[in-house]
KEVEX-993162 format. One line per 8 residues: number of its first residue (from 0); their letters; for each residue z, x, y of N, C-alpha, C. Coordinates in Angstrom, 2 decimals. Last residue first. Layout:
REM residues N
NUM = A = Z/X/Y/Z/X/Y/Z/X/Y  ... $
END
This chain:
REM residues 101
100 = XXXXXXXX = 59.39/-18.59/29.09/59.80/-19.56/29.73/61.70/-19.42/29.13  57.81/-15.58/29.27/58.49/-16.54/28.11/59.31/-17.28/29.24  57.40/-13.30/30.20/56.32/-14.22/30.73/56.60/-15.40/29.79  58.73/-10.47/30.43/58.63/-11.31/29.11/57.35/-12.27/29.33  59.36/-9.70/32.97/58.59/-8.96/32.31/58.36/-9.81/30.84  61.11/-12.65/34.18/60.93/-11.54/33.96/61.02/-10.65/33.32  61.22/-15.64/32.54/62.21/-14.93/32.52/60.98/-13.85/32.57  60.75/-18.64/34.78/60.07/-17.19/33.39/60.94/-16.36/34.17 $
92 = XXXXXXXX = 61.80/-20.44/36.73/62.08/-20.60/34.91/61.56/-19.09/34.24  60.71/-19.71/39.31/62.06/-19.16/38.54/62.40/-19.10/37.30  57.91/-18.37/39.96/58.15/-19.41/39.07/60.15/-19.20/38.37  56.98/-17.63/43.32/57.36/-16.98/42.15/57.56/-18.49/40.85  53.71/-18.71/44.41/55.10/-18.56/44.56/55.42/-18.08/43.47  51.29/-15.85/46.09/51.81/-17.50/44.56/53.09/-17.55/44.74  51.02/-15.48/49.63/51.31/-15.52/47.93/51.33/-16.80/47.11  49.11/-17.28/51.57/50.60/-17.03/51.40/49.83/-16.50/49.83 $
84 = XXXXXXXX = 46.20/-15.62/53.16/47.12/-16.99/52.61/48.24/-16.35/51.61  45.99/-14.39/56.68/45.42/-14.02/54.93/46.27/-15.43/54.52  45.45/-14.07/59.38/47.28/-13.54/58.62/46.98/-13.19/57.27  43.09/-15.18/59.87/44.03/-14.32/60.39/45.11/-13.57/60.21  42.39/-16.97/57.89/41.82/-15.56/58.15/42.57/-14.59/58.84  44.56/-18.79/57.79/43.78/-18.11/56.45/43.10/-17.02/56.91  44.66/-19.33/60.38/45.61/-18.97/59.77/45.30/-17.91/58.80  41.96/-20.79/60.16/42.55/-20.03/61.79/43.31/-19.40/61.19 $
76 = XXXXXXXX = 42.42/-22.99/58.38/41.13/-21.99/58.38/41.70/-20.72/59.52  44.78/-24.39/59.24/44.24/-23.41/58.20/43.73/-22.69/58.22  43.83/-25.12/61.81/44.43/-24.43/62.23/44.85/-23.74/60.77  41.32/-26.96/60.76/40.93/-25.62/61.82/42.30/-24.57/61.86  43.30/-29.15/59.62/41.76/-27.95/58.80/41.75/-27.24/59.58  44.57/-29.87/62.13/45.11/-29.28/60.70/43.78/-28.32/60.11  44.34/-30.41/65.12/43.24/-30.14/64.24/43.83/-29.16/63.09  45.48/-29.83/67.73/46.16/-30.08/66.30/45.25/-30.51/65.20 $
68 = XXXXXXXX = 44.77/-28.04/69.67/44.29/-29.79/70.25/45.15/-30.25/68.38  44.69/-25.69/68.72/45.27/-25.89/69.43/45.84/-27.51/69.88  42.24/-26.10/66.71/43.86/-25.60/65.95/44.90/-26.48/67.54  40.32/-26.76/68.79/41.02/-27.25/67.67/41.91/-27.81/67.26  40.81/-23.72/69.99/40.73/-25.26/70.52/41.22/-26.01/69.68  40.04/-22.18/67.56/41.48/-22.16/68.50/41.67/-23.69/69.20  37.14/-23.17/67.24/38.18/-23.22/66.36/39.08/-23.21/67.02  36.10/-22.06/69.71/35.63/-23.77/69.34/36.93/-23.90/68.43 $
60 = XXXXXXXX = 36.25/-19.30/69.30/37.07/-20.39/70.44/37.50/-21.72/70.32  34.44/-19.52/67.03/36.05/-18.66/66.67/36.37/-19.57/68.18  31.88/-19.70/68.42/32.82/-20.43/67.05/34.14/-20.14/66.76  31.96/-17.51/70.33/32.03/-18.92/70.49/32.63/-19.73/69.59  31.74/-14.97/68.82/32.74/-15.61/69.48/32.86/-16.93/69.88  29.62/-15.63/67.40/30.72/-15.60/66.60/31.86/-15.53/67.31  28.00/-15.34/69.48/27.84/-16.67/68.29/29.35/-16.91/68.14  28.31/-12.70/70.37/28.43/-14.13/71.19/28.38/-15.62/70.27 $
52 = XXXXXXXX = 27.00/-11.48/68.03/28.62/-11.08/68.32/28.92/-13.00/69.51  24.83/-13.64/66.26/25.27/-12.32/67.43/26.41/-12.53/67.28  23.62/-14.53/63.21/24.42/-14.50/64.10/24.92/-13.27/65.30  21.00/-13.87/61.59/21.07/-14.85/62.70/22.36/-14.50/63.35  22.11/-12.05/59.53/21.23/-11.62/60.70/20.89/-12.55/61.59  24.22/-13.48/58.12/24.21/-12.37/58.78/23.36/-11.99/59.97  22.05/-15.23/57.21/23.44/-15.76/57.97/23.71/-14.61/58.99  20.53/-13.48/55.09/20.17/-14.47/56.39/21.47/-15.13/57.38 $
44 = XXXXXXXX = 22.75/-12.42/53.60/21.85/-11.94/54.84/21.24/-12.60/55.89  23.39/-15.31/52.52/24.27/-14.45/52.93/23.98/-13.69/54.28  21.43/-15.47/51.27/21.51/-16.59/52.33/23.08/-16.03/53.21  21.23/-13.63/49.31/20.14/-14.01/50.48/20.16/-14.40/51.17  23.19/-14.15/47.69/23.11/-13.40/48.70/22.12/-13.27/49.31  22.51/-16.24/46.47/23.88/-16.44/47.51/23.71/-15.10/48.26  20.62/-15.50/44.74/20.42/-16.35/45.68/21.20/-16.40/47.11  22.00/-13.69/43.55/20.68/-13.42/44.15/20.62/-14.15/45.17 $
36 = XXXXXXXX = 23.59/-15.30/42.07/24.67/-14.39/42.90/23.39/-13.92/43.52  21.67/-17.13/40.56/22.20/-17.88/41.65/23.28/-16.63/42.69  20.87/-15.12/39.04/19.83/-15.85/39.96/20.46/-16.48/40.84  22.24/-12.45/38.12/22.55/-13.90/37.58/21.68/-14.35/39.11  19.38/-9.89/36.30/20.61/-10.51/37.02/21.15/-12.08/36.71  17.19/-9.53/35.15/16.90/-9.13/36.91/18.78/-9.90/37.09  17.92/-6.54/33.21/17.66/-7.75/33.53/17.70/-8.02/34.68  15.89/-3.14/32.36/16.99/-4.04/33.22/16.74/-5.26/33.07 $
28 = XXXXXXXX = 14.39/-2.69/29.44/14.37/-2.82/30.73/15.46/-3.37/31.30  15.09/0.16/27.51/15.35/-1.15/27.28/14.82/-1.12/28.44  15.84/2.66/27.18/14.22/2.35/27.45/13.71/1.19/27.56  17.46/2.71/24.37/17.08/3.90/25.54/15.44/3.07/25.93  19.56/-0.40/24.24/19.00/0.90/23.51/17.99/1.28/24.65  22.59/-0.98/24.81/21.92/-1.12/25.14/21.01/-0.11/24.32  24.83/-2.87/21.58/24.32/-1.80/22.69/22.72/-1.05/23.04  25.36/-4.93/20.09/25.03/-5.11/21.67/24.92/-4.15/22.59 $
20 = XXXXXXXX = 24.44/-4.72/17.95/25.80/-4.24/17.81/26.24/-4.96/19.73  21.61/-5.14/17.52/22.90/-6.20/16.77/23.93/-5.94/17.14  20.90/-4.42/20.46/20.61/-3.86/19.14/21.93/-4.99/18.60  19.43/-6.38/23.42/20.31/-5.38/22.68/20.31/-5.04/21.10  15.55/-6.36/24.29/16.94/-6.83/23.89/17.91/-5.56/23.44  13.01/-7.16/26.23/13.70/-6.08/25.48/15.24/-6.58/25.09  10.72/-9.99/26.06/11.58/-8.89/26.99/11.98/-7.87/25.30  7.00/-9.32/25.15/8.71/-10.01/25.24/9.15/-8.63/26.43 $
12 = XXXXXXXX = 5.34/-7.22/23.09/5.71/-7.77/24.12/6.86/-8.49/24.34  6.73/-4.01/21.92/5.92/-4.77/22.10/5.88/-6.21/22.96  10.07/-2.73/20.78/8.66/-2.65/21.27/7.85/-4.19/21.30  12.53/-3.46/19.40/12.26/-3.74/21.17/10.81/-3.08/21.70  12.39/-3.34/16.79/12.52/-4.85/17.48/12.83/-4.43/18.79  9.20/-0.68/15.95/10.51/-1.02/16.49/10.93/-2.52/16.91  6.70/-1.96/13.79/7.28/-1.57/15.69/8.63/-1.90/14.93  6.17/-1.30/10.83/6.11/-2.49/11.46/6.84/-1.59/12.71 $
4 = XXXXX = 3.49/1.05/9.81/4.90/0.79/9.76/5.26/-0.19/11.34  0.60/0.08/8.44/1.31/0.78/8.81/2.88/0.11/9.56  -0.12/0.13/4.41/0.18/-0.50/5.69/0.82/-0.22/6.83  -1.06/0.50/2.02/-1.18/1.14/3.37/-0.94/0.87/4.77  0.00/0.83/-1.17/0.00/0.00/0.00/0.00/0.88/1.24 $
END
């Protein structure tokens, strides 16, 4: 029998895959990623590059106002960035380093 010897399972067309074990083999191609963290960041940049420093001051005033005038959501949001958000609270029942109630 002359038959010649069947390709490698990551030659030929298709994508390229991992080996049963899941490691990568030499020559594999990259995947393009997760499409939607692509996405988000596109719109990311675009955000980015529309806004001036004067934008972003304005909106940040508009907010204080707000907060100020008692606008709860705004004076979160105002807070949350500014200071950061509180810790987790502790849980008294678990008994420390154990994580056993």
């Amino acid at each position: 029998m002359s038959s010649s010897p069947s390709p490698p399972p990551n030659e030929g067309p298709g994508p390229r895959r991992p080996d049963r074990n899941g490691h990568l083999i030499e020559g594999a191609r990259p995947r393009t990623g997760n499409p939607f963290a692509l996405r988000l960041l596109a719109v990311r940049r675009a955000l980015f590059h529309s806004l001036t420093e004067n934008d972003l001051r304005r909106i940040v005033d508009r907010l204080v106002e707000k907060a100020r005038a008692g606008d709860l959501a705004a004076a979160r949001l105002l807070l949350a960035y500014a200071i950061g958000s509180p810790a987790a609270a502790v849980d008294p029942d678990v008994v420390r380093g154990t994580g056993d109630a």
